[in-house]
C-alpha positions as a Markdown table, in Angstrom:
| # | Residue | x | y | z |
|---|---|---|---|---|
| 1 | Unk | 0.5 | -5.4 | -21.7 |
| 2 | Unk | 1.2 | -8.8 | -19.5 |
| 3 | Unk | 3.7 | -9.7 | -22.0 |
| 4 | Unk | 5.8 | -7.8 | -24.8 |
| 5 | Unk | 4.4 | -8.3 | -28.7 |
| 6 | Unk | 4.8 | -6.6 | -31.7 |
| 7 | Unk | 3.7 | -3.4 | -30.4 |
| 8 | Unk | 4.6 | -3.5 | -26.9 |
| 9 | Unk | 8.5 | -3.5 | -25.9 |
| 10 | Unk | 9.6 | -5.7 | -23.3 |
| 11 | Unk | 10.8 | -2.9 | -21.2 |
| 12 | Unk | 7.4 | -1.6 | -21.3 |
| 13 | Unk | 5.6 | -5.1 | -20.4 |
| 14 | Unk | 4.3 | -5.9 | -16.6 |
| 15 | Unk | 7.3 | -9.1 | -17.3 |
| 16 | Unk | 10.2 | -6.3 | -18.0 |
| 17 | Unk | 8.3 | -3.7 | -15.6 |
| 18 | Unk | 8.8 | -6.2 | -13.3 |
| 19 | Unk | 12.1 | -7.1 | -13.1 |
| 20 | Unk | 13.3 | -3.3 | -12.5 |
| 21 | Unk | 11.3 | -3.7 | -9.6 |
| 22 | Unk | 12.6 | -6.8 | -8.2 |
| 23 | Unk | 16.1 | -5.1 | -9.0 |
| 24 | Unk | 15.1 | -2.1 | -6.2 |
| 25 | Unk | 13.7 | -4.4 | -3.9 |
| 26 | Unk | 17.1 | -6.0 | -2.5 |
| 27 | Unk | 16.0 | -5.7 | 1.2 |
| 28 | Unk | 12.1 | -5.6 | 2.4 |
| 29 | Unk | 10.7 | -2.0 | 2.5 |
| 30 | Unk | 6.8 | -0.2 | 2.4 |
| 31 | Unk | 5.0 | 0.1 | -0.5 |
| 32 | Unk | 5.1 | 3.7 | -0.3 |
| 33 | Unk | 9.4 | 3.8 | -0.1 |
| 34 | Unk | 9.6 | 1.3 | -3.1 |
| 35 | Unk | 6.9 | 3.6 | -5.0 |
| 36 | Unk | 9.3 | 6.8 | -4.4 |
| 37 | Unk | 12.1 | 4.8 | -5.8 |
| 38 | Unk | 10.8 | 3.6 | -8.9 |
| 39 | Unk | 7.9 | 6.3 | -9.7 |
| 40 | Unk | 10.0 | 8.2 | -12.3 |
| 41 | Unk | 10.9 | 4.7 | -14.3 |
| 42 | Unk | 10.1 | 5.3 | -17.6 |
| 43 | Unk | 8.1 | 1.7 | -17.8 |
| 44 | Unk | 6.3 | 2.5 | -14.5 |
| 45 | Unk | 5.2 | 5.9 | -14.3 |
| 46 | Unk | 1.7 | 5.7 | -12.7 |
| 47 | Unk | 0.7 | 4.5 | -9.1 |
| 48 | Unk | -2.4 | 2.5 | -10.8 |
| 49 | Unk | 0.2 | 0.9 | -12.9 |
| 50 | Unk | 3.0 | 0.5 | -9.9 |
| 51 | Unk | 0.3 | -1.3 | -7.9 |
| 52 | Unk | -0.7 | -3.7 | -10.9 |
| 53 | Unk | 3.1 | -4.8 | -11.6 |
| 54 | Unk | 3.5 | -5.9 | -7.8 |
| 55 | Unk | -0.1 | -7.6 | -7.9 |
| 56 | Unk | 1.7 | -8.9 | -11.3 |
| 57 | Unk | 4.8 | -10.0 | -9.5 |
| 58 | Unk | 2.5 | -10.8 | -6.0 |
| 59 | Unk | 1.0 | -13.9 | -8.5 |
| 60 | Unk | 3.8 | -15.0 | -9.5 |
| 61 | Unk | 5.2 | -15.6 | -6.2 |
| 62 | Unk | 8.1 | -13.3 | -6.6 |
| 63 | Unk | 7.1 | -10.7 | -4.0 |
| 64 | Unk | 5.4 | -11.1 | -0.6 |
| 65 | Unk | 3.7 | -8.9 | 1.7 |
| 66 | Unk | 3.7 | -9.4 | 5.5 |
| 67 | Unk | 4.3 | -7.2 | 8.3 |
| 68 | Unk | 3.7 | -4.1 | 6.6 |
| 69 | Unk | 6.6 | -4.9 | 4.0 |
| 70 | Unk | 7.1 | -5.9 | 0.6 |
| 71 | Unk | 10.4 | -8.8 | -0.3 |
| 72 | Unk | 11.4 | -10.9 | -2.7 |
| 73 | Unk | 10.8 | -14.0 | -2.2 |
| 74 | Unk | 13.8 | -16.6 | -2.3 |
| 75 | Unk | 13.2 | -19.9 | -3.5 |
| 76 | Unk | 15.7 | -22.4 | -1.9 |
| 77 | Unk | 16.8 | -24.9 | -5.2 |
């Protein structure tokens, strides 16, 4: 689920779930504007499942949360 195999497709994975989120999430906005965005994705479809990607993407240190608002986080190289 985490990660595509045999019998899960990337696009379907929390890893390629992900990344269509991070593409939508080009300037900080609510949970609840991001979730009206992406809730008819094929890959997403459910708000348990929308709220496990970004936990998903939260440990990985891609998103953060302050201020009421979710953003990508930019690492500096």
């Amino acid at each position: 689920m985490i990660l595509p195999d045999k019998t899960i497709k990337l696009k379907y994975s929390f890893l390629g779930a992900g990344s269509r989120i991070l593409i939508e999430l080009e300037r900080p906005q609510t949970v609840s504007s991001l979730w009206e965005k992406v809730r008819n994705f094929d890959e997403i479809k459910t708000f348990d499942r929308y709220l496990l990607i970004l936990d998903f993407l939260y440990i990985l240190d891609l998103i953060d949360f302050r201020e009421g608002l979710l953003k990508k986080v930019r690492k500096d190289d």
